[in-house]
C-alpha positions as semicolon CSV with decimal commas, in nm:
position;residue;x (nm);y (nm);z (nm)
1;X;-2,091;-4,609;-3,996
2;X;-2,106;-4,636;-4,371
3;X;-1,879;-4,475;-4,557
4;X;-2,027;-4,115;-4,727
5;X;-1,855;-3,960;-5,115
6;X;-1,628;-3,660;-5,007
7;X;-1,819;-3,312;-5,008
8;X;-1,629;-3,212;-5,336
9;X;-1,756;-3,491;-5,525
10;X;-2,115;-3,417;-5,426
11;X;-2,097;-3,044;-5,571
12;X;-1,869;-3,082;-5,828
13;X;-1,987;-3,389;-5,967
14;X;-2,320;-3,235;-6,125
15;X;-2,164;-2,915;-6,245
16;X;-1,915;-3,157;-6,453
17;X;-2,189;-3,390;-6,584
18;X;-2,400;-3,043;-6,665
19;X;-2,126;-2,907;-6,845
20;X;-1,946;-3,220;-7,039
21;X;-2,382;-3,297;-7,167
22;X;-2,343;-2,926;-7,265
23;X;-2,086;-2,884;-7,427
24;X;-2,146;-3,197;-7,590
25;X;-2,470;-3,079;-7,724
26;X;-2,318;-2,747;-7,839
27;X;-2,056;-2,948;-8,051
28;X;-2,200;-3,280;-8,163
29;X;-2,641;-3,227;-8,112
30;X;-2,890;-3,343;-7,867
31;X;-2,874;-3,707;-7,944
32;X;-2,495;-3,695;-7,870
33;X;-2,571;-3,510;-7,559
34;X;-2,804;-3,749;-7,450
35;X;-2,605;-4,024;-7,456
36;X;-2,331;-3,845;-7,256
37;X;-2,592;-3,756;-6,970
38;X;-2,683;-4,101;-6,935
39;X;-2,334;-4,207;-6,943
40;X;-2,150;-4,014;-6,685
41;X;-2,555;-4,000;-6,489
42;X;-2,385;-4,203;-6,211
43;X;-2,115;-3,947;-6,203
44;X;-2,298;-3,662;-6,198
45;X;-2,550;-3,758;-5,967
46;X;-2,371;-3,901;-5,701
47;X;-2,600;-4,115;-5,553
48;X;-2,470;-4,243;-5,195
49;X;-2,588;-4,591;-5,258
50;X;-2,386;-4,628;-5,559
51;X;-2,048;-4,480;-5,436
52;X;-2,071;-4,664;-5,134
53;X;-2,116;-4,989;-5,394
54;X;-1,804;-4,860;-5,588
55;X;-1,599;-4,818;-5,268
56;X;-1,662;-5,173;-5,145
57;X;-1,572;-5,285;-5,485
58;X;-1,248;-5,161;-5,588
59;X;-1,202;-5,418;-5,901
60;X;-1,491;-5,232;-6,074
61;X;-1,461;-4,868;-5,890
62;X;-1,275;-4,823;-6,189
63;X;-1,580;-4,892;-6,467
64;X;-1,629;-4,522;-6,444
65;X;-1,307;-4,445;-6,679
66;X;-1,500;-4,582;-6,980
67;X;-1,798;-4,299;-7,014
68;X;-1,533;-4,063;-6,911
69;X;-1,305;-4,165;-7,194
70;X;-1,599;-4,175;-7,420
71;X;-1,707;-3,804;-7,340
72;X;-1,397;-3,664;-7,350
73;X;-1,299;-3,670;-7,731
74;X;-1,666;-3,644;-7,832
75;X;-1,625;-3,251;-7,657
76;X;-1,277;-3,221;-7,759
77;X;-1,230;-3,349;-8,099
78;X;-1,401;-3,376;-8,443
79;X;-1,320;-3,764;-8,413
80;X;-1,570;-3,970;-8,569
81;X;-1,833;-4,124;-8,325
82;X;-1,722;-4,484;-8,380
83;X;-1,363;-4,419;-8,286
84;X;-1,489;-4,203;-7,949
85;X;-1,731;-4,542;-7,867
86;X;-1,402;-4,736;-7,918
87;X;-1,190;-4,537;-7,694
88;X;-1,428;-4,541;-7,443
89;X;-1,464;-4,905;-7,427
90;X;-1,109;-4,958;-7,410
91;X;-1,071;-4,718;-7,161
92;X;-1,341;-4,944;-6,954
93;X;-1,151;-5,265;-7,034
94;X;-0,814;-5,116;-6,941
95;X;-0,961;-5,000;-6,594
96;X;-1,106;-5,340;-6,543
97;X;-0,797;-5,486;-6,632
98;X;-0,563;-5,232;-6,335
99;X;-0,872;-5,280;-6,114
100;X;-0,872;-5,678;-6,137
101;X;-0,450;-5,666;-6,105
102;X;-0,534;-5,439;-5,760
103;X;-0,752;-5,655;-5,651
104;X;-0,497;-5,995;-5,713
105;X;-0,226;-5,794;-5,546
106;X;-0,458;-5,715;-5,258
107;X;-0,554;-6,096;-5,208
Protein backbone atom coordinates (compact mmCIF):
# COMPACT_ATOMS: atom_id res chain seq x y z
CA UNK A 1 0.00 0.00 0.00
CA UNK A 2 1.50 3.36 -0.79
CA UNK A 3 1.74 5.67 1.63
CA UNK A 4 -1.29 8.64 1.43
CA UNK A 5 -0.50 12.79 3.03
CA UNK A 6 -2.45 12.91 6.42
CA UNK A 7 -6.16 14.28 6.03
CA UNK A 8 -5.04 17.66 7.66
CA UNK A 9 -2.56 18.35 5.15
CA UNK A 10 -5.01 17.78 2.32
CA UNK A 11 -7.55 20.55 3.72
CA UNK A 12 -5.38 22.74 5.27
CA UNK A 13 -2.81 22.87 2.80
CA UNK A 14 -4.91 24.96 0.13
CA UNK A 15 -6.51 27.28 2.62
CA UNK A 16 -2.72 28.23 3.65
CA UNK A 17 -1.43 28.59 0.06
CA UNK A 18 -4.93 30.71 -0.63
CA UNK A 19 -4.30 32.84 2.13
CA UNK A 20 -0.24 33.40 2.27
CA UNK A 21 -0.94 34.36 -2.18
CA UNK A 22 -3.54 36.68 -0.53
CA UNK A 23 -2.26 38.30 1.73
CA UNK A 24 0.70 38.61 -0.27
CA UNK A 25 -1.16 40.35 -2.95
CA UNK A 26 -2.91 42.66 -0.45
CA UNK A 27 0.62 43.81 0.84
CA UNK A 28 3.21 43.59 -1.91
CA UNK A 29 0.75 43.39 -5.65
CA UNK A 30 -0.18 40.73 -8.01
CA UNK A 31 3.21 40.04 -9.39
CA UNK A 32 4.42 39.34 -5.78
CA UNK A 33 1.45 37.19 -5.30
CA UNK A 34 2.10 35.30 -8.19
CA UNK A 35 5.25 34.27 -7.46
CA UNK A 36 4.18 33.07 -3.98
CA UNK A 37 1.33 30.81 -5.60
CA UNK A 38 3.73 29.18 -7.71
CA UNK A 39 6.09 28.79 -4.95
CA UNK A 40 4.31 27.12 -2.15
CA UNK A 41 1.82 25.43 -5.50
CA UNK A 42 3.24 22.06 -4.34
CA UNK A 43 2.19 22.92 -0.88
CA UNK A 44 -0.98 24.00 -1.43
CA UNK A 45 -2.04 21.54 -3.76
CA UNK A 46 -1.04 18.50 -2.30
CA UNK A 47 -0.72 16.35 -4.99
CA UNK A 48 -0.38 12.54 -3.78
CA UNK A 49 2.27 11.80 -6.30
CA UNK A 50 4.49 14.40 -5.04
CA UNK A 51 4.20 13.78 -1.21
CA UNK A 52 4.58 10.29 -1.70
CA UNK A 53 8.05 11.46 -3.74
CA UNK A 54 8.94 13.69 -0.68
CA UNK A 55 8.31 10.87 1.81
CA UNK A 56 10.58 8.39 0.05
CA UNK A 57 13.10 11.07 -0.07
CA UNK A 58 13.77 12.45 3.21
CA UNK A 59 17.22 14.35 2.18
CA UNK A 60 15.08 16.71 0.02
CA UNK A 61 11.50 16.40 1.97
CA UNK A 62 12.95 19.30 3.40
CA UNK A 63 13.26 21.65 -0.05
CA UNK A 64 9.87 22.87 0.97
CA UNK A 65 11.39 25.28 3.86
CA UNK A 66 12.81 27.57 1.13
CA UNK A 67 9.33 29.01 -0.53
CA UNK A 68 8.08 28.93 2.95
CA UNK A 69 10.89 31.11 4.21
CA UNK A 70 10.56 33.21 1.17
CA UNK A 71 6.72 33.91 1.74
CA UNK A 72 6.86 34.48 5.09
CA UNK A 73 8.67 37.97 5.41
CA UNK A 74 7.29 39.06 2.02
CA UNK A 75 3.55 38.94 4.17
CA UNK A 76 5.09 39.95 7.31
CA UNK A 77 7.57 42.59 6.74
CA UNK A 78 8.31 45.69 4.58
CA UNK A 79 11.79 43.91 3.86
CA UNK A 80 13.04 44.60 0.55
CA UNK A 81 12.38 41.79 -2.08
CA UNK A 82 16.04 40.91 -2.55
CA UNK A 83 16.65 40.23 1.11
CA UNK A 84 13.12 37.97 1.29
CA UNK A 85 14.67 35.94 -2.10
CA UNK A 86 17.84 35.62 0.06
CA UNK A 87 16.26 34.28 3.09
CA UNK A 88 14.41 31.98 1.28
CA UNK A 89 17.26 30.45 -0.44
CA UNK A 90 19.11 30.03 2.61
CA UNK A 91 16.37 28.65 4.25
CA UNK A 92 16.41 25.92 1.22
CA UNK A 93 20.18 25.39 1.58
CA UNK A 94 19.99 25.05 5.37
CA UNK A 95 17.18 22.31 4.99
CA UNK A 96 19.24 20.56 2.42
CA UNK A 97 22.06 20.78 4.54
CA UNK A 98 19.85 18.97 8.08
CA UNK A 99 18.19 16.80 5.40
CA UNK A 100 21.60 15.48 3.83
CA UNK A 101 23.13 15.17 7.77
CA UNK A 102 19.67 12.87 8.38
CA UNK A 103 20.18 11.06 5.72
CA UNK A 104 24.30 10.29 6.64
CA UNK A 105 23.15 9.48 10.13
CA UNK A 106 20.50 7.16 8.74
CA UNK A 107 23.13 5.25 6.46
Amino acid sequence: MAWEPPWWLLVFGPLMWLLLSALAYDRRGWTIAAVVAVLLAPLGAPVSALLRWAHQHPQLGAIYCGPVAFALPIVATPLPIWVCAAVGFGGALIALMLGAMRGFAHS
